[in-house]
C-alpha positions, 0 to 999 in steps of 0.5 A: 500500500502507498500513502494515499492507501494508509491515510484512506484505511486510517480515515475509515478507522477515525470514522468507526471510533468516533462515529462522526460521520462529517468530520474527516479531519486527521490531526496526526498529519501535517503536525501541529497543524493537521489535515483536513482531507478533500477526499469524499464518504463513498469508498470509505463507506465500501470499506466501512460495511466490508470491514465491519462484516468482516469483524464478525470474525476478527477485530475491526481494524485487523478486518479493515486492513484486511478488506483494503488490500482486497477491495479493489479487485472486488471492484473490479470483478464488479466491474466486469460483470457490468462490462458483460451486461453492457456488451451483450448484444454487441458482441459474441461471448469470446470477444467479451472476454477478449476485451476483459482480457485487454482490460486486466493487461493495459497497465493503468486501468488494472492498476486502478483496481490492483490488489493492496490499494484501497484508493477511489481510482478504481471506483472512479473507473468502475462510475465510468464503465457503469454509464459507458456500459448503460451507453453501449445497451442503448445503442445496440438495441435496448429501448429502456429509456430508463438506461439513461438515467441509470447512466446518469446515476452512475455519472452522479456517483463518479462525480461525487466520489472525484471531480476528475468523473466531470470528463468522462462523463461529460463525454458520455452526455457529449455521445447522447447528444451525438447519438440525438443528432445521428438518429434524430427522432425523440433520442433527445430524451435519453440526454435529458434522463441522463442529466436527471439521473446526474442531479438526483444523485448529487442531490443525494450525495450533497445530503448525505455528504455535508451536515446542512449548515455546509450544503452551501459551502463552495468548494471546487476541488471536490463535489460540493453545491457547485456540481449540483448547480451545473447538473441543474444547468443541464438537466433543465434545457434538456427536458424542455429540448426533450419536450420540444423533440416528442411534439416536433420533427426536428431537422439536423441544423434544428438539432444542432443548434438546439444542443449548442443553446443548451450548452449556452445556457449551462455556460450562462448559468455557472457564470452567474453563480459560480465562475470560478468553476472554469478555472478546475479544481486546481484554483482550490490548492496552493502552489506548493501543493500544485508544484508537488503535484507535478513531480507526481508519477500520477501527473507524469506526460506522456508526450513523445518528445524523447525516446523515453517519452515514445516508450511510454506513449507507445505502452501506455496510450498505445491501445488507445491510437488502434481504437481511433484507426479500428473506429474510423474504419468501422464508420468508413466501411462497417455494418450500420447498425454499429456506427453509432457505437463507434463515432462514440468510442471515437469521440471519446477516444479522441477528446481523451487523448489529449487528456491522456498526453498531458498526465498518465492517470487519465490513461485509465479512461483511455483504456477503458474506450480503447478496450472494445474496438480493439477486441473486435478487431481479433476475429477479423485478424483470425479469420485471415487467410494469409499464409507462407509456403515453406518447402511445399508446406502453407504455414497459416499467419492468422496466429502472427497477425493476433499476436502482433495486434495485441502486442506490437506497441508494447513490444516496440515501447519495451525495446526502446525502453532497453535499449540504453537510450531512454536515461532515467524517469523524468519524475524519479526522485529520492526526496520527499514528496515522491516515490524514493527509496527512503519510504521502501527500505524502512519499515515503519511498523517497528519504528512507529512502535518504537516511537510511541513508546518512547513518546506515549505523550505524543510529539511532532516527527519530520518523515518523508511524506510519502512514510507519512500515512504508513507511520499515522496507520 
């Protein structure tokens, strides 16, 4: 486990020995001061319910430590079964689990999800799957309207457990809005639902999160009233849109125009109330903490501007450059009732990109859109009839043209990344606040024992801030 993993399990720890549900405040970090954590109550709320089932058999904290190393992958399993749910009716059983498959080896999105981190970086992905998933039922034939609310609840989930949700889920309302000008007809109603079902669960999550004397409290580094009101910005200009559309047949310009009023309005809208909200989340942290951010390995680019930067363009966001070519393709000259799928996953794709360049942690949404228009491509690779004649005999290619589809990229980044000219991790780093080899070779448990027992009054103590949540644990 990292630090973020510790002071996750410590806060829930906080929470079941003092039953305060609202105060998150942790007064053994950042000494004398303490530190008031922007995180938010739903994976602490997952890992409360797990643990206390789990003291059924063991003491709590020993349960809570235990449910935290497996949490993650829990949600994962969930998140696979959502995954099938959602790709039923587009795809055969063994391209499913071709795509699962592809999503358990693309490194960031199964890092999200890996076993030790009790972190929300898998919920985050698990929120964005759920509604991806409810997208991909509506346009392969499921005519539940109440999909799209479900997507939106899902959506309002996302949003509530982290703020970085707000892209992938605005592309996911960005796709109903793509989907409404393709097909025309009443579709405007699935954005409409879908924006619902994103107000409601925030007004949900605004009730449950803060006592009522903070409901209107503004912040903008984690979900506060300001999210509601953006929601509501939506939500209202796209039921009236959804009205107008069920009792007038809307022509593409009509359409179009419409979804750029409504996106006027909600611009209107959060610059009346709140205009600091275009400035993102970072207007909330000082600028040590945003210059610390940066030496990050979570922030680390992906631009490929060197041999090293090439590498881990090409491992990371790899899979991400064949889904766009396999989409464009599909549009070009596959089947019809397909398209609409893939001018979403290629809308997705090529707004998350530049996401995925500038910082490595957006490369989890990256793979979860690249996942399926990469799998397809596997039956179609193996039913190709290329081959070689060695000494009279035909040597099928079929098994070299899958095997260099799934792997090419991957074994071109690690042969540059051994070729001796890539140099050194841009962001790595042995002082404090990054991952160095002062917080591995240590082990804290017995020197935090040690220290407490020689000061059971209590003391301040300088660490590496990355040992910081281990000791406090």
């Amino acid at each position: 486990m990292d630090s973020d993993c510790y002071m996750r399990l410590q806060r829930v720890l906080n929470l079941y020995q003092s039953g305060q549900w609202f105060d998150s405040f942790e007064p053994r970090s950042n000494a004398p001061i303490g530190e008031q954590l922007h995180w938010t109550r739903p994976l602490d709320l997952i890992l409360l319910i797990g643990a206390w089932i789990g003291s059924a058999v063991t003491d709590f904290r020993s349960a809570l430590w235990a449910w935290g190393v497996v949490v993650s992958p829990a949600l994962l399993m969930v998140g696979l079964v959502v995954w099938q749910w959602g790709t039923r009716r587009l795809v055969s059983p063994g391209v499913f689990l071709i795509s699962a498959l592809m999503l358990l080896l693309m490194p960031m999105f199964s890092a999200a999800f890996m076993i030790g981190r009790p972190d929300h970086h898998g919920l985050i992905a698990l929120c964005l799957l759920g509604s991806l998933a409810c997208l991909l039922r509506l346009l392969s034939g499921d005519e539940r309207l109440r999909l799209a609310f479900y997507a939106g609840l899902w959506g309002g989930l996302g949003l509530w457990v982290s703020l970085e949700s707000l892209v992938g889920q605005g592309l996911i309302g960005a796709s109903l809005a793509l989907v409404w000008w393709m097909r025309g007809g009443r579709e405007a109603r699935l954005l409409a639902l879908f924006c619902q079902g994103l107000l409601v669960m925030l007004v949900v999550a605004l009730v449950v999160e803060y006592k009522p004397a903070d409901w209107f409290n503004v912040r903008y580094a984690r979900f506060t009233i300001v999210d509601v009101v953006l929601a509501a910005g939506c939500a209202v200009p796209w039921t009236i849109i959804a009205a107008i559309a069920e009792r007038h047949r809307l022509v593409l310009k009509a359409r179009i125009g419409l979804t750029l009023a409504a996106g006027l309005v909600t611009v209107l809208v959060m610059a009346q109330t709140y205009p600091r909200f275009f400035l993102g989340p970072m207007i909330d942290f000082s600028p040590q903490s945003i210059l610390w951010l940066s030496t990050s390995s979570e922030f680390e680019p992906l631009w490929p501007t060197s041999v090293w930067g090439f590498s881990e363009f090409l491992f990371y966001l790899g899979p991400t450059l064949i889904a766009i070519a396999v989409c464009i393709q599909a549009l070009r000259h596959g089947p019809a009732e397909r398209k609409p799928v893939m001018a979403v996953l290629l809308l997705c794709s090529l707004v998350l990109l530049p996401f995925g360049l500038s910082a490595i942690r957006w490369a989890v949404a990256c793979n979860l859109m690249a996942a399926l228009p990469w799998a397809m491509t596997v039956p179609t690779a193996w039913r190709w009839r290329g081959s070689l004649r060695l000494a009279g005999n035909r040597l099928p290619l079929r098994s070299v043209a899958v095997a260099a589809l799934l792997s090419t990229h991957a074994d071109i980044a690690q042969m540059l990344n051994a070729s001796g000219s890539v140099g050194p991790h841009p962001t790595s780093t042995t002082a404090g606040g990054t991952k160095g080899a002062s917080a591995s070779d240590c082990d804290w448990q017995p020197i935090s024992q040690y220290l407490s027992a020689q000061w059971p009054q209590g003391g301040v103590l300088f660490s590496y801030l990355f040992a910081g949540g281990e000791l406090i644990w």
